[in-house]
PAKOLMI-489413 format. One record per atom (N, C-alpha, C): x, y, z. Coordinates in pm, whole numbers, padded with zeros to 5 digits, always signed. Layout:
XYZ...
//
This chain:
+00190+00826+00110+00082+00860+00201-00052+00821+00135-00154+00759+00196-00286+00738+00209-00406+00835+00268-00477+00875+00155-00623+00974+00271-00722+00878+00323-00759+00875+00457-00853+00819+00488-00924+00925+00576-01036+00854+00576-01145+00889+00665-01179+00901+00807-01181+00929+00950-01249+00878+01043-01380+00919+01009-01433+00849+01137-01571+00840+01134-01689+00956+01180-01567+01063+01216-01661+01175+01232-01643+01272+01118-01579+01190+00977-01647+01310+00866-01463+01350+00838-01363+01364+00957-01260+01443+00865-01126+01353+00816-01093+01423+00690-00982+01324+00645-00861+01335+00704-00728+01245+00694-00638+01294+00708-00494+01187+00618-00392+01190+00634-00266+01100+00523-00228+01026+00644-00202+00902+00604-00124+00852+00683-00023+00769+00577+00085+00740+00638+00222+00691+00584+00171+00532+00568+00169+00481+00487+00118+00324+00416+00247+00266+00471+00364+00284+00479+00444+00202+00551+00487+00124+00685+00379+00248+00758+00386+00230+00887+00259+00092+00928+00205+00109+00869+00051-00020+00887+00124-00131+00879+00086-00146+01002+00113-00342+01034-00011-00452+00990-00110-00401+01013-00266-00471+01026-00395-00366+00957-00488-00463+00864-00550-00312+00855-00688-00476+00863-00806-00467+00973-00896-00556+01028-01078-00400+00975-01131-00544+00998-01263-00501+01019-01405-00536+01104-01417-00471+01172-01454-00542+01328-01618-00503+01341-01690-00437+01244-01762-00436+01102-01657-00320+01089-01619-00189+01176-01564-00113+01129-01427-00135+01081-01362-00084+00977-01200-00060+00936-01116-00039+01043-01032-00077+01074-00912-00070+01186-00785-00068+01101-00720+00058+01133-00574+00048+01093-00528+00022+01227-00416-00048+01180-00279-00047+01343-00180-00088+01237-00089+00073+01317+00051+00093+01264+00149+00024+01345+00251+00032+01305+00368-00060+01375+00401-00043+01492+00363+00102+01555+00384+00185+01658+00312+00110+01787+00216+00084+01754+00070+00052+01807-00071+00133+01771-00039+00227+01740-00166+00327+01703-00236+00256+01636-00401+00305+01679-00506+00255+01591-00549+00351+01518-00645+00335+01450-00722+00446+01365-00820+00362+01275-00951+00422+01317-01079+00353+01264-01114+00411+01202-01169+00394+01011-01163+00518+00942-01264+00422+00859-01366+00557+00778-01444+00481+00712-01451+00385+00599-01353+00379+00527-01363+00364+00403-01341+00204+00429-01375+00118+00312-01406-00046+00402-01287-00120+00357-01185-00250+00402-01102-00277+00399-01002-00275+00256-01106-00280+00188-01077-00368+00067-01014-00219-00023-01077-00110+00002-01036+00079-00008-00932+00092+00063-00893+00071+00152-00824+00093+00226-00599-00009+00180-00704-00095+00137-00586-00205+00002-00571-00158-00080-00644-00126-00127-00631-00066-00262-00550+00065-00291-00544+00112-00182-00482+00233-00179-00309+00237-00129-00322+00146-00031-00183+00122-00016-00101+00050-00091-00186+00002-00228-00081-00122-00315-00057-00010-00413-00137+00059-00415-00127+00192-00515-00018+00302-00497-00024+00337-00351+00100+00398-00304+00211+00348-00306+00228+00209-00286+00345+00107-00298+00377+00120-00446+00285+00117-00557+00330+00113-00667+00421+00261-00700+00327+00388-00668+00370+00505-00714+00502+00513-00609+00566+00476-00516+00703+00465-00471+00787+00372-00499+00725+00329-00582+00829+00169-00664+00857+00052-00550+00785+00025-00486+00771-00075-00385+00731-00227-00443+00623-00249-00551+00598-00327-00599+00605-00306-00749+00701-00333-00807+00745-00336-00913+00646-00373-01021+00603-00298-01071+00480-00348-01196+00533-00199-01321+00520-00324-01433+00566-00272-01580+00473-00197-01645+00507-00092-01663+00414+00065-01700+00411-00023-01817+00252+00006-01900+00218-00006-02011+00373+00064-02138+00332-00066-02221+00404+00028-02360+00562-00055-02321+00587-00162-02225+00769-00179-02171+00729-00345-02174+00854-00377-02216+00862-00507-02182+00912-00566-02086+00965-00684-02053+01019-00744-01907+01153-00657-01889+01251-00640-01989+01371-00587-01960+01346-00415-01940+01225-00356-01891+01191-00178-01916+01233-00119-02088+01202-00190-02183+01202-00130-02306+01091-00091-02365
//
């Protein structure tokens, strides 16, 4: 899960798996797979950053914790 913003101030999580598209139209646009939108403040590039992050902490994108080599030693 991801916290974002809308634009009237309150946060809320949304599931990083479900995002199909995340645009900026000046504002941020999520659209989930569903169709749902959600325009939230934080600007695209926050909004990446957060879901490659969540991808990492669920082992989605495989990246080698400090201190391990290629084989996890």
């Amino acid at each position: 899960m991801i916290t974002v913003t809308r634009l009237n101030g309150k946060t809320f999580s949304l599931n990083a798996i479900y995002i199909e598209t995340i645009e900026s139209f000046p504002d941020t646009t999520i659209t989930l797979t569903n169709g749902k939108k959600y325009v939230v403040r934080e600007s695209h590039k926050e909004v990446t950053a957060n879901v490659e992050s969540f991808y990492t902490r669920i082992a989605l994108l495989g990246k080698v914790k400090a201190g391990e080599d290629d084989d996890g030693e």
